[in-house]
N, C-alpha and C positions, 0 to 999 in steps of 0.2 A: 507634488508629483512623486515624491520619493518617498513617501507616507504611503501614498496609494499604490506604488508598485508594489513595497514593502508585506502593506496585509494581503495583496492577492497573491504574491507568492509565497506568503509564510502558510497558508491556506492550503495550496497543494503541495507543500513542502515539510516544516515544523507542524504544521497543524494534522498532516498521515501520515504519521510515524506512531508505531505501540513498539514496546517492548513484552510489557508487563499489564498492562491497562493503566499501571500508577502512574503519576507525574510529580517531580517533584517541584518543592515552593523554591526553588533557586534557577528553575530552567526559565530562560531568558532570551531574547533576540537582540539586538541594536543594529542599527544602519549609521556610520557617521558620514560627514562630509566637511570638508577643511577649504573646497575650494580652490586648491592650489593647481588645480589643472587648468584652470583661469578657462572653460571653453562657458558657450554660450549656452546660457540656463535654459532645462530643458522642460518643459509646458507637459501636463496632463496628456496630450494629445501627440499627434502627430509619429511622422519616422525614427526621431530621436528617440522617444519613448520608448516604442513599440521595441528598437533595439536595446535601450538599457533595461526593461523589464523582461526580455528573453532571456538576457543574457546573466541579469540578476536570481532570476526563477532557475535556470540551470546550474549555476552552482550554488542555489539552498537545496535544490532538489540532493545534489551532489553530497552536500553536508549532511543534510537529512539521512542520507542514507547510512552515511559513516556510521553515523550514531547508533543505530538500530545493529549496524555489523558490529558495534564495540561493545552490544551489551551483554551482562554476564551472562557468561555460558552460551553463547550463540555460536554456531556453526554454519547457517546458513541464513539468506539474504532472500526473503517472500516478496515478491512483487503482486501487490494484486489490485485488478484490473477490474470494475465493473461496466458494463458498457450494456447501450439499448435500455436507460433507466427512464420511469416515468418524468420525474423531478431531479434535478442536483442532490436533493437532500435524501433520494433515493439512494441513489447512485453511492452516497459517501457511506448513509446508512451502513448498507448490503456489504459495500466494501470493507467497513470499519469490522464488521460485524466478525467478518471470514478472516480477517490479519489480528483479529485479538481472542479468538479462537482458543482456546490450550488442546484441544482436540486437533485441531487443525495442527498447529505447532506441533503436536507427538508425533502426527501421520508423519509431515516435514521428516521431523529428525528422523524417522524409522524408514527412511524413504519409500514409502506407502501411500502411493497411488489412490487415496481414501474418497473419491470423489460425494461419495454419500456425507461425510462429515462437512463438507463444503457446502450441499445444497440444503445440509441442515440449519448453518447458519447464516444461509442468507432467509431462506424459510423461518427463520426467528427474527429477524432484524425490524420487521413490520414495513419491509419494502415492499409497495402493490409489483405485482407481474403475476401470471400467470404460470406454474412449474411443468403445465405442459411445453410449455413455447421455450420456456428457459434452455440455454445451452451452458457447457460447462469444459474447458477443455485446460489441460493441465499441460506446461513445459508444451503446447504446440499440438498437444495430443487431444481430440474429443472424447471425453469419456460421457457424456449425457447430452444428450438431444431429446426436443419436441416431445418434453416425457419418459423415457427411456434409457437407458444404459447403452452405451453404444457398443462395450466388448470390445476394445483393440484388441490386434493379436500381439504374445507377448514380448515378440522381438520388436516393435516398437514401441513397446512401453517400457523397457530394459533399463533404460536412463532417466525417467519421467523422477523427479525429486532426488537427483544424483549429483547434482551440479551445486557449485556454490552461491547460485541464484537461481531460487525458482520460481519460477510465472505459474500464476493463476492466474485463468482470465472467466471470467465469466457474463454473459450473455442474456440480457432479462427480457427482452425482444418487449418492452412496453413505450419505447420513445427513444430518446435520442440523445437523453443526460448521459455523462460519463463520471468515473473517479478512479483515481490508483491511489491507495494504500500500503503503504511501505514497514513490513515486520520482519522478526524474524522467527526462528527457532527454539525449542526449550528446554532443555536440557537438564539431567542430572546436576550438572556443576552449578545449574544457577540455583538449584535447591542449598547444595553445599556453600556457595558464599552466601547466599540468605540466611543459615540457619546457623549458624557457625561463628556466629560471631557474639560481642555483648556491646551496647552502647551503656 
């Protein structure tokens, strides 16, 4: 049971997370258990489950996050949302595609409202939807609908990529899969501690 909570949470948690698109050979997970709470062992199934694996999935989701905030040079905290996907495998696709982005990430840090760099890389991810159906809407904001550009005006788009977390959600209107992908920003300084050093 704690094997199986384990990989479904490390799934939507350690498993969408980018920094960089790199991974290194030393990044790790482990679950222990000792016992010493002496309660009664909890079965694949049922209420006990269901509440140790929310509550397990919330703070790797939590962790997950850290991680992506502590990496070099980051400034800002990318949430991104895909929703209305054909498949699951859509959904992370399209998702993965738009949080590992460096285009993406530049708009981020420039807080630049780039919606067009977003529907480019879901449009490359090889997620099926249709771009006329597709919607796109940034920090709360729609910036493309059913095809189209939608033109907020621009005292509501003032703060759109201004925050220390910013939501991307995007919209594929082809079913009913979902996924969040958890990145961040890219920055100058992560150039300079990349480049700057010698092993």
């Amino acid at each position: 049971a704690m094997k199986k909570a384990l990989n479904e949470a490390c799934e939507v948690s350690f498993n969408s997370i980018t920094v960089d698109g790199d991974m290194s050979t030393n990044d790790t997970l482990m679950i222990l258990s000792n016992g010493e709470a002496c309660n009664k062992e909890i079965t694949e199934t049922g209420k006990d489950y269901n509440l140790f694996f929310e509550k397990l999935k919330s703070m790797l989701i939590d962790l997950a996050k850290m991680i992506v905030c502590d990496g070099e040079g980051a400034t800002k905290l990318i949430e991104v949302k895909v929703n209305g996907a054909k498949t699951n495998d859509d959904a992370k696709r399209a998702a993965k595609s738009v949080a590992g982005s460096l285009l993406v990430k530049c708009a981020v840090l420039g807080e630049d409202p780039n919606w067009g760099r977003i529907a480019s890389s879901v449009g490359s991810s090889g997620a099926c939807f249709n771009p006329d159906k597709m919607e796109i809407i940034l920090d709360g904001i729609g910036f493309y609908k059913n095809g189209k550009a939608s033109y907020p005006k621009k005292d509501k788009t003032k703060d759109v990529f201004k925050n220390k977390v910013v939501k991307i959600e995007v919209d594929l209107k082809a079913g009913k899969c979902q996924h969040e992908m958890f990145s961040c920003d890219i920055s100058k300084k992560y150039i300079t501690l990349n480049a700057h050093y010698t092993t």
